[in-house]
N, C-alpha and C positions, 0 to 999 in steps of 0.2 A: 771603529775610527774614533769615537766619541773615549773610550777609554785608552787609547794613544793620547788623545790629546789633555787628557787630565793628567796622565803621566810625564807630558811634557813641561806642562803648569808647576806641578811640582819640582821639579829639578829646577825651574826659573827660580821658582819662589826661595828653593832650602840653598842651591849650592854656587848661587851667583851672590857675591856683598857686596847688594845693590845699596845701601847704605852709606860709602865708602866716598870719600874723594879719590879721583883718578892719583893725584901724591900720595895721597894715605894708603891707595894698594901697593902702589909701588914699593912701598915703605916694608910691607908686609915679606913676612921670608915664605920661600917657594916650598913648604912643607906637603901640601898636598895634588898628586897629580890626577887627576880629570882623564879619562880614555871615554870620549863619545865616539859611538861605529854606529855601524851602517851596512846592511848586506843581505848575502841571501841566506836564509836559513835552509836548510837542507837540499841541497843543491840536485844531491843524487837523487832524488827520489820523484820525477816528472807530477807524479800526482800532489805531492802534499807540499813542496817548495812554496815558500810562500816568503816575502822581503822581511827583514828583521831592525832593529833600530836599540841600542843600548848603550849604558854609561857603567864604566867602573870606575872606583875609587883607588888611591892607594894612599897612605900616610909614609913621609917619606923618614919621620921620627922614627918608624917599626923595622926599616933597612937595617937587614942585619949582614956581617961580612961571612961566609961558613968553606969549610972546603968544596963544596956544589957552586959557591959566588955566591953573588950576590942576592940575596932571599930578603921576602917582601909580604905580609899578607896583603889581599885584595878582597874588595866586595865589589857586586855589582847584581846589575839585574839588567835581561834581554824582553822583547814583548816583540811577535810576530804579528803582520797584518792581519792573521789568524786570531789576533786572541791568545795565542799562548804563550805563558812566561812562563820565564825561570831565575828564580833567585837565587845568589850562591856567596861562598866565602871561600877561603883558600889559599892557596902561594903560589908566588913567581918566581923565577928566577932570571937574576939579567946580565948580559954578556953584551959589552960594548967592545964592538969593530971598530976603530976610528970613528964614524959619522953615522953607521950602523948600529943597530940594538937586536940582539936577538934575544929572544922573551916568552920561553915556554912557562907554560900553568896548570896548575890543576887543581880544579874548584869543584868540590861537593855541593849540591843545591838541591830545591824542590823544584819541578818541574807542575804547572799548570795547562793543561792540554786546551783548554777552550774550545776554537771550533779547529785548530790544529790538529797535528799528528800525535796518534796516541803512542807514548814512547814505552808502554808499559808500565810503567811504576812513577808515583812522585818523588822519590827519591833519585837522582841522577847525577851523572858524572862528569865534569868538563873539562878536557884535555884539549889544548890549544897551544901554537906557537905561532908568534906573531915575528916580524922583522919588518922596522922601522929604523925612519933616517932623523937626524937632529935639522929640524930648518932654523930654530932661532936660539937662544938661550934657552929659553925653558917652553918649548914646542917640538912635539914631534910628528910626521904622519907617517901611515904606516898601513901593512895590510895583513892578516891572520885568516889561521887554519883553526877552524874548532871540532870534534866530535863528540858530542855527548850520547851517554849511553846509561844504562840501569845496571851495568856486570852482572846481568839474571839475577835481579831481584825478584823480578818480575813473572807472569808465565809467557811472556817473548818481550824482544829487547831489539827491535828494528834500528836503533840508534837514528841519529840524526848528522850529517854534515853540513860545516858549512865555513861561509868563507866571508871575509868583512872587510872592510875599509875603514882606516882608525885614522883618530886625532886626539894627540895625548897634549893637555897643556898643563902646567907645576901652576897652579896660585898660591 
């Protein structure tokens, strides 16, 4: 718990500009979008589930137009009640419905087992689609499907499921 909460400190400290007058942010263009979630990490597995809490990045400068749509790298990092994170980097892609976003990814990372589920390998895979709604200008929420897995890097590869609740905001 005690290193949740040092994790949480830090996101205060680097990614809020608390610096800022409330005019001066406004001022600012909405370049970078914020996805903080919440959920269960591997849902499937009765034994090793345990709740999960993460933030992604994306810069919305690196949006690129391709025949797939629209493509985006992301970073971001997950940390289960367990102790175990994982760090990643990678692409998006997004597909707006009217009010809807659909927004699959896939992000390569190091996985940190802690007192978590051992996934086989620190090296791992994060495939996820997410479908969110637009609630304000630049706010979304939203809920996603993730599996991460080692593609047998490993000598076994139990993977991991799981499922989140998001909230994306552009500052």
């Amino acid at each position: 718990m005690k290193f949740i909460k040092q994790i949480l400190l830090i996101i205060l400290l680097f990614f809020i500009p608390h610096h800022l007058k409330s005019d001066e942010i406004k001022k600012l263009p909405n370049e970078h979008e914020y996805n903080f979630y919440s959920g269960i990490f591997d849902f499937s597995d009765e034994g090793k589930k345990s709740t999960i809490i993460g933030l992604q990045h994306q810069n919305e400068n690196l949006t690129r137009e391709s025949f797939l749509g629209t493509l985006s790298p992301v970073t971001g990092a997950l940390i289960t009640a367990d102790n175990a994170a994982y760090f990643y980097t990678g692409i998006q892609a997004q597909y707006k419905i009217g009010k809807i976003n659909l927004t699959p990814s896939f992000t390569p990372g190091i996985y940190q087992q802690g007192d978590g589920k051992d996934l086989g390998h620190p090296i791992e895979f994060k495939s996820e689609v997410q479908l969110s709604l637009n609630l304000f200008e630049n706010s979304q929420l939203g809920m996603s499907y993730n599996h991460i897995s080692n593609a047998s890097l490993g000598d076994k590869n139990p993977g991991a499921n799981s499922y989140m609740f998001n909230f994306l905001q552009k500052f």
